[in-house]
N, C-alpha and C positions, 0 to 999 in steps of 0.2 A: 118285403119289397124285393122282388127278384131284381132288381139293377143292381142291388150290392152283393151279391155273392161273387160272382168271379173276383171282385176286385177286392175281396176279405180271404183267400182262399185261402191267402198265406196265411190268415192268425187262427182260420179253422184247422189249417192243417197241424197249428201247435198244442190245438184244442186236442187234435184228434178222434172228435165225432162227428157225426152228421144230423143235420137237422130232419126234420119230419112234417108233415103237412098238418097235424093234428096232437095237440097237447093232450096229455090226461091231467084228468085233476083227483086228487086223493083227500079230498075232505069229506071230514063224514060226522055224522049228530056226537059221535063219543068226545068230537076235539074243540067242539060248541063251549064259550066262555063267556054266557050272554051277562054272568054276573058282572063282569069289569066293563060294562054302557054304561056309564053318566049322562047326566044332562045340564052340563054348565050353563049360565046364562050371559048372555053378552049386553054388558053397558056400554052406549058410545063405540070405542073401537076395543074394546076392553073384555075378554074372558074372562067370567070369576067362577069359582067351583072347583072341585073336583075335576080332572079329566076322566075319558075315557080310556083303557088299555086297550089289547088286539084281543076281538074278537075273528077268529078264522073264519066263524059262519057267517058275518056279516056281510049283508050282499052287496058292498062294495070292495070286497076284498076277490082275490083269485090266484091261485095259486098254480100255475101250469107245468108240468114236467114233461119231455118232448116223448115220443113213443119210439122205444126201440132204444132207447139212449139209457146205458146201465149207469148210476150214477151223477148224472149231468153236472157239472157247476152251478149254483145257484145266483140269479142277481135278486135282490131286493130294491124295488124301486119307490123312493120317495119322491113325492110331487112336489110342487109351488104354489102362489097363492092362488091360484087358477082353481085345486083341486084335480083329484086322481087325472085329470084329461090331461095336465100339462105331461104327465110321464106315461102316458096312455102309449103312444105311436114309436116311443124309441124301446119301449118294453116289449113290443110286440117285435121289434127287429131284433130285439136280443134271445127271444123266443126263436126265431126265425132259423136262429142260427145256433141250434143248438143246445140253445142253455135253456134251465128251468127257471120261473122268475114268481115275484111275490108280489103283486103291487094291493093298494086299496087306499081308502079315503078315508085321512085323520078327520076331516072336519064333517064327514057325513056320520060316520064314530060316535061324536060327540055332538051332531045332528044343532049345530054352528053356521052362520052362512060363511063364503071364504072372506066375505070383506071384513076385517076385524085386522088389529095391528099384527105386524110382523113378528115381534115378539112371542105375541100367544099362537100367533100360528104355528111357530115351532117350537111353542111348548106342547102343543096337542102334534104335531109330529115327530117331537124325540120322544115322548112317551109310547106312542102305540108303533113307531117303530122298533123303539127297541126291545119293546115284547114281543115283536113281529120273529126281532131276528132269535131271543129266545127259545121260542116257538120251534121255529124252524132248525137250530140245531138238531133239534131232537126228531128230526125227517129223515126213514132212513130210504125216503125215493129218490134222494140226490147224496151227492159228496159234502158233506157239513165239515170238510178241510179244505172245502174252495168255496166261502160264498163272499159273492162282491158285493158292495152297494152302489148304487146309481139315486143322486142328487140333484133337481134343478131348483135355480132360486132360491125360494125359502127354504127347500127341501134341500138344496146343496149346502147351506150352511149349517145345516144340522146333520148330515154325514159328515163333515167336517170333526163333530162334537164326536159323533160313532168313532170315529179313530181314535181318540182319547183313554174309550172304556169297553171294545171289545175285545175277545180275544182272540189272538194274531195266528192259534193255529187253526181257526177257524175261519176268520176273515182272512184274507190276503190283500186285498186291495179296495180304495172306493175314488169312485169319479166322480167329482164335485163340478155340476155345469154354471157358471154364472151366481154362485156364492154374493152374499150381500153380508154386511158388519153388522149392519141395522137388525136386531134382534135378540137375539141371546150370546152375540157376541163369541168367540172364537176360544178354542183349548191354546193352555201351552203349552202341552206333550203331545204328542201323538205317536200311538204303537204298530201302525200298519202305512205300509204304502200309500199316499196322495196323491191324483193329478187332480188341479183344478183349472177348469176349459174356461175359457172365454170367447165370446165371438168376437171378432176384429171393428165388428159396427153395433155391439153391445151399448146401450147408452139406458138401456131401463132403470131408470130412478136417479139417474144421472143432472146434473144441471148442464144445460146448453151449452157443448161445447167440450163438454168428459165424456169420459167411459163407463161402465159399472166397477171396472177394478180400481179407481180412483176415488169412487163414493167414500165418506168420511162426515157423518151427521155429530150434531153434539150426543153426549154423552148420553142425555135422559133418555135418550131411542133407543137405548139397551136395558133391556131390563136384566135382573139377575135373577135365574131361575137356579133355585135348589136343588135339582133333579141333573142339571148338566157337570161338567166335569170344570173344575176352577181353570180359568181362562182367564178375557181382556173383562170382563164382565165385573171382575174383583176391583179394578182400578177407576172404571168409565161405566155408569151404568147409571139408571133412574135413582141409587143412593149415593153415587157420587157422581152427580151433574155436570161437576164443574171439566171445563176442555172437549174434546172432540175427539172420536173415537179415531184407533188405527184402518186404516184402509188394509184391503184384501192383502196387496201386495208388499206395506212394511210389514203386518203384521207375520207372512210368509214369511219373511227374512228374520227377523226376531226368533220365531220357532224354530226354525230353521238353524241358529244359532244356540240358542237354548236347549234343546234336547236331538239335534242332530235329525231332526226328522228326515223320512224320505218324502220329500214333499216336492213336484214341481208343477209348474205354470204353463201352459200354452195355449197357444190363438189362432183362430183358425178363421180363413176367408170366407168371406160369402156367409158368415152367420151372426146375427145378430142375439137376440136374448131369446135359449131354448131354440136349436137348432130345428128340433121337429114338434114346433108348436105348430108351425104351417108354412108358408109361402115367405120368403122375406118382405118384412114390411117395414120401410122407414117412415117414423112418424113419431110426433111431441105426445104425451101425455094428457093433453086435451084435443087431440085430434082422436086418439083411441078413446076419451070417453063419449064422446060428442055420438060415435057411431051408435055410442050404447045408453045416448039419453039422459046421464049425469056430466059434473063437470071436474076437471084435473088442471094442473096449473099449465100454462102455456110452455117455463122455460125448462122442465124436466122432461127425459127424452123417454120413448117409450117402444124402443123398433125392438121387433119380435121373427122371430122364424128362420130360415134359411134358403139359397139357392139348393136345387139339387147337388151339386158338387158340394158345396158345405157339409150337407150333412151326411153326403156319403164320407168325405175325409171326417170327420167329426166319429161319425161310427165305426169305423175302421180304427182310426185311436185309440178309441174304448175298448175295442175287443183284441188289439195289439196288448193294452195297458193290463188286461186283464189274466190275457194268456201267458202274458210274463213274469205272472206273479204267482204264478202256481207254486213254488216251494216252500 
């Protein structure tokens, strides 16, 4: 989207490359891993089975590196419950501008519809991301000493977990958009750099009258997943019921204080839940399903998208946050 270049100029300038009108992509039948598709089955809200890993061939995956650009930094981008589309439109601006990026669809992967609980959604998207980012070390069409990850939603709380167990001279930083507790629940180390975004009129999943970084369900809506790195998930989780989880924001402080992390918080106007889902939209929870023919409860909030200005400052942040993290 040409309206954000001038006004990024400065964190391309610390990038120091230029973008290209046209990606290449460098997959090819030899990097095909059709062995690791499962076919879990879904009961109620529930995934059971084996997951899926990353398949590269999979045709909802795509892997762009810009033309002319020796090296690029890499983002890998993780979606939300939406699927690949919610991290479709800010991937393609981080394309835009420079960088070479990895997106695809855990839940088409493991061929899952995305309505299933929060928990399994990001157990099917920390596993086939973190093969993703695997993978991609071993890519030598980019710099595999800059890859960032980009997070929204469900998918921001599972970058959250990537900070836990990647390694720091390969990752440098991840951007966590709109993170929720509700799921697998949060690490208590973290080895690379953190910002986690929030939009200032965020309220998805919220009750009438919070925010998203204020959310705080009982306990059982975390489940504890074996594959993630030991976290809140130990103490509050579907085997230990009892109480109510930590919210985004104690639990920041906590880690924060526990292993010194670099982790900080900011908020940005004019955006509500996934800056570039589309248009800002304020609205309850059964107003967005009503559009779509089932029903959601009336007092939980469900506003999505942003102004233009939002997500130009929103994207400008991220490639600030990114560029700075180069060392």
């Amino acid at each position: 989207m040409n309206r954000f270049f001038n006004l990024i100029a400065f964190s391309l300038a610390i990038f120091a490359f230029h973008a290209r009108a046209e990606p290449s992509v460098f997959i090819t039948p030899t990097d095909c891993r059709p062995e690791v598709i499962r076919k879990p089955s879904v009961v109620g809200m529930d995934v059971r089975g084996e997951l899926s890993g990353f398949d590269p061939c999979h045709p909802s995956v795509t892997f762009s590196v810009p033309k002319g650009v020796e090296k690029p930094p890499l983002v890998i981008s993780i979606h939300g419950g939406g699927g690949r589309v919610d991290a479709e439109a800010i991937t393609k601006e981080f394309s835009a501008n420079g960088m070479a990026t990895l997106i695809f669809d855990a839940f088409k992967l493991n061929r899952v519809p995305p309505r299933t609980g929060n928990a399994y959604r990001q157990m099917m998207l920390y596993k086939v991301g973190l093969e993703a980012y695997q993978w991609a070390i071993n890519r030598n069409e980019v710099d595999t000493n800059r890859i960032y990850f980009y997070g929204i939603s469900n998918g921001a709380s599972v970058v959250i977990n990537f900070a836990a167990v990647v390694n720091p001279l390969h990752v440098k930083g991840i951007f966590s958009e709109a993170p929720t507790p509700v799921g697998i629940g949060y690490p208590w180390e973290i080895q690379v750099p953190v910002m986690i975004a929030f939009g200032q009129l965020d309220d998805l999943g919220a009750r009438t009258g919070q925010k998203r970084w204020m959310i705080s369900d009982p306990c059982k809506f975390t489940i504890a997943y074996a594959e993630a790195p030991k976290g809140t998930a130990e103490q509050c989780s579907n085997i230990r019921p009892e109480g109510v989880m930590l919210t985004t924001l104690q639990w920041s402080e906590q880690v924060k204080k526990k292993s010194g992390a670099k982790l900080e918080v900011k908020y940005f106007d004019g955006v509500a839940h996934g800056a570039f889902l589309g248009p800002l939209t304020l609205q309850s929870a059964q107003q967005f399903a009503e559009k779509r023919g089932f029903q959601m409860p009336a007092n939980i909030g469900w506003s999505e998208g942003g102004t233009t200005e939002g997500q130009r400052t929103l994207i400008t942040e991220a490639l600030r946050f990114f560029a700075s993290k180069q060392q």
